[in-house]
C-alpha positions in Angstrom: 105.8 89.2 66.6 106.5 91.2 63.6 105.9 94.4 62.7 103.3 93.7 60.1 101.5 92.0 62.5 100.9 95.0 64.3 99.7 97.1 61.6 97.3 95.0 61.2 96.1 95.5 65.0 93.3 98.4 65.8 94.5 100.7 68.5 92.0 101.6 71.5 92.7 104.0 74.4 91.1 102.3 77.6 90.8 105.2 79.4 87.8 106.7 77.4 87.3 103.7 74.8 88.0 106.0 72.0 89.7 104.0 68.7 93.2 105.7 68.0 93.7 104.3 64.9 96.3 101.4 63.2 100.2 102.0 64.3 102.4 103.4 61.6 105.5 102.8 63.0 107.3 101.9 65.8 110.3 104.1 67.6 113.2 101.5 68.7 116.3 102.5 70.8 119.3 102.0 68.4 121.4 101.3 71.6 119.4 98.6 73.3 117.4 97.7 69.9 113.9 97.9 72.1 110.7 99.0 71.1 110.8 102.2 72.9 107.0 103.6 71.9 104.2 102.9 69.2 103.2 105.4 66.6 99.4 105.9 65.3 98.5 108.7 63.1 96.1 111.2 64.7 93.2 113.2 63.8 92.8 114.0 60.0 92.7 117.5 58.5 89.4 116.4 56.5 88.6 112.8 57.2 92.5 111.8 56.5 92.2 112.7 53.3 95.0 115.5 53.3 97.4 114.0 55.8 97.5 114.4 59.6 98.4 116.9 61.8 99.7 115.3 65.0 100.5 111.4 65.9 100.1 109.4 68.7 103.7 108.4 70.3 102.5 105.9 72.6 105.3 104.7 75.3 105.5 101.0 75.2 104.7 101.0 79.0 101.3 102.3 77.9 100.3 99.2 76.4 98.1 97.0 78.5 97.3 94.2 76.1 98.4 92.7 72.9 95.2 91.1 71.5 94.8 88.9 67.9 92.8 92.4 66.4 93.4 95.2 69.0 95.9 96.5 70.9 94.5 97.6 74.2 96.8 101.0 75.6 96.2 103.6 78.8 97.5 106.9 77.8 96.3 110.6 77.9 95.7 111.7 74.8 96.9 115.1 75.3 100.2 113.8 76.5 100.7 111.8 74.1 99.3 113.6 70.8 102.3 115.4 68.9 102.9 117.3 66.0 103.8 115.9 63.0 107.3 117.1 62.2 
């Protein structure tokens, strides 16, 4: 799968059904060249308009299903929510 592919792909927490958003990026491990975690944007300042404050790092061992439109993850948000650097 590329990367493209996955923007393209709707992110939803299964633990409360809430939409995360589309993944940005990805984190790989130089070393091992694995996809180590996904990234989403989080909650905009004022409706995304003015950038984000905090993103998503999702651990790939989150994910519980790869669909055609929707990637399918079990994370807690406030684990996994971090501040933009």
């Amino acid at each position: 799968m590329r990367f493209c592919g996955l923007k393209e792909r709707e992110v939803i927490n299964i633990c409360d059904c809430k939409r995360l958003g589309f993944v940005a990026d990805l984190q790989i491990n130089i070393c091992s060249g694995c996809v180590e975690a996904l990234i989403v944007p989080g909650p905009g300042r004022i409706c995304g308009f003015l950038g984000y404050d905090a993103e998503y790092i999702i651990p790939f061992e989150c994910i519980r299903r790869i669909g055609e439109d929707i990637i399918l993850v079990e994370i807690k948000e406030d684990k996994c929510l971090k501040p933009c650097k």
